[in-house]
C-alpha positions as CSV (number, residue, x, y, z in Angstrom):
1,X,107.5,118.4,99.9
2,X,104.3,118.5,102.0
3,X,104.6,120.0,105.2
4,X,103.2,117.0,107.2
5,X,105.6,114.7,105.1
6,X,108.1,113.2,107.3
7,X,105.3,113.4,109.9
8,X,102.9,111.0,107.6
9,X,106.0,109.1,106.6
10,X,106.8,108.4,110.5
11,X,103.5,107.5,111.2
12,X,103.1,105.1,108.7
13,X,106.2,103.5,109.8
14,X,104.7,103.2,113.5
15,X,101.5,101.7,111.9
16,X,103.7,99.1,110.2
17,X,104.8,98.0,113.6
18,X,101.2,96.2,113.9
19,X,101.0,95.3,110.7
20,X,98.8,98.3,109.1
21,X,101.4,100.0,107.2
22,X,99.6,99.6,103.8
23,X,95.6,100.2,105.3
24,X,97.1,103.5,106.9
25,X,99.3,104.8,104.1
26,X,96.1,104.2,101.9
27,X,94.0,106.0,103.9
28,X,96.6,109.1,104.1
29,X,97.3,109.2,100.7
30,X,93.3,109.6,100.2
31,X,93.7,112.7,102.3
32,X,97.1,113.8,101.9
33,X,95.1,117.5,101.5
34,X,94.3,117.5,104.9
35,X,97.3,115.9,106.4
36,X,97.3,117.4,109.7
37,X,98.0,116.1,113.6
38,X,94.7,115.4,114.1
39,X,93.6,113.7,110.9
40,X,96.9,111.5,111.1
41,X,95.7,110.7,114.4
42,X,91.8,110.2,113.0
43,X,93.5,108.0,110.4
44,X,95.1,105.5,112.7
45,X,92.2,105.2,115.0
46,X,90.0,104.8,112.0
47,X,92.1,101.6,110.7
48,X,92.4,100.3,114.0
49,X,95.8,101.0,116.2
50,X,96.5,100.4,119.7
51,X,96.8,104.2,120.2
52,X,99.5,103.7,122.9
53,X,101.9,101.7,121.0
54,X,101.4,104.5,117.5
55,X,101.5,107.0,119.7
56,X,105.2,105.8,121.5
57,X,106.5,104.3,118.0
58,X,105.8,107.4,116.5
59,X,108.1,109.3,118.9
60,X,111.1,106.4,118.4
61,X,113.8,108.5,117.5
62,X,114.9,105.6,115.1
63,X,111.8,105.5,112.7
64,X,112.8,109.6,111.9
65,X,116.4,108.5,111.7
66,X,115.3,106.2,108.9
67,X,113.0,108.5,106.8
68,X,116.2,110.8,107.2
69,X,118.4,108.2,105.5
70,X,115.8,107.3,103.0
71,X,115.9,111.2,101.7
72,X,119.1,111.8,101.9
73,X,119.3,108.7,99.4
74,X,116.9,109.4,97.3
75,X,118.9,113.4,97.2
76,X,122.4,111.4,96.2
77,X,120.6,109.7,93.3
78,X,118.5,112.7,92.2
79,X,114.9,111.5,92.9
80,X,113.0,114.2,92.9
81,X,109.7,112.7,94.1
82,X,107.7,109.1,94.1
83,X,107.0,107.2,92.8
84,X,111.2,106.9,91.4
85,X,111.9,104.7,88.7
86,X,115.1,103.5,87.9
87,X,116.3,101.1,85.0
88,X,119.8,99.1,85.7
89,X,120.3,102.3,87.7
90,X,118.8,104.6,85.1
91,X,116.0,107.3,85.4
92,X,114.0,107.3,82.8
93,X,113.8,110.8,80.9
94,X,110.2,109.8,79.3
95,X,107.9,108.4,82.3
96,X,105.4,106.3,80.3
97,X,104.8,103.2,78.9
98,X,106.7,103.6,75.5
99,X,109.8,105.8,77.6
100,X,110.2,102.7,80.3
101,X,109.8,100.4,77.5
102,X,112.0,101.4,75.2
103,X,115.0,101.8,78.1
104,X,114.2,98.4,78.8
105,X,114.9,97.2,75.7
106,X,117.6,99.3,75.4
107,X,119.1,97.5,78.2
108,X,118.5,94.5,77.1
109,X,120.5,94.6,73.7
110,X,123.5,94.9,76.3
């Protein structure tokens, strides 16, 4: 996992607060190589954040709580990174379009 992770992950949750979850997540994911204190911080100024309010949701105990519970859920059903697909509660073993097709129809014939 990438060392500024859960700190992205947190961040992006604050920015979803005022309604800049996917602008922000976008522009991390563009520069998930440089993920860093400052550039998260560059990032959310950049896309337009009331500083004070990132800044005080990002330190709510609560949003770490929840990417917590989201990885420890993701560990119980074996995801072992994202995007996760599951099919009727299924990984696909072949992740392309023939693989996820085929369990599909699979499924359906049940």
């Amino acid at each position: 996992m990438h060392p500024f992770a859960e700190k992205a992950s947190i961040a992006a949750l604050a920015a979803a607060e005022q309604d800049k979850y996917e602008e922000f997540s976008s522009a991390l994911l563009k520069d998930f190589k440089n993920l860093n204190d400052q550039t998260i911080k560059k990032h959310a100024e950049a896309v337009g954040l009331d500083m004070e309010k990132f800044n005080a949701a990002s330190s709510n105990p609560a949003l770490k709580k929840q990417i917590q519970e989201d990885l420890k859920l993701g560990s119980s059903v074996k995801v072992r990174g994202v995007p996760a697909i599951f099919i009727n509660g299924r990984m696909p073993k072949q992740r392309s379009l023939a693989g996820f097709s085929k369990m599909v129809e699979e499924e359906l014939k049940k």
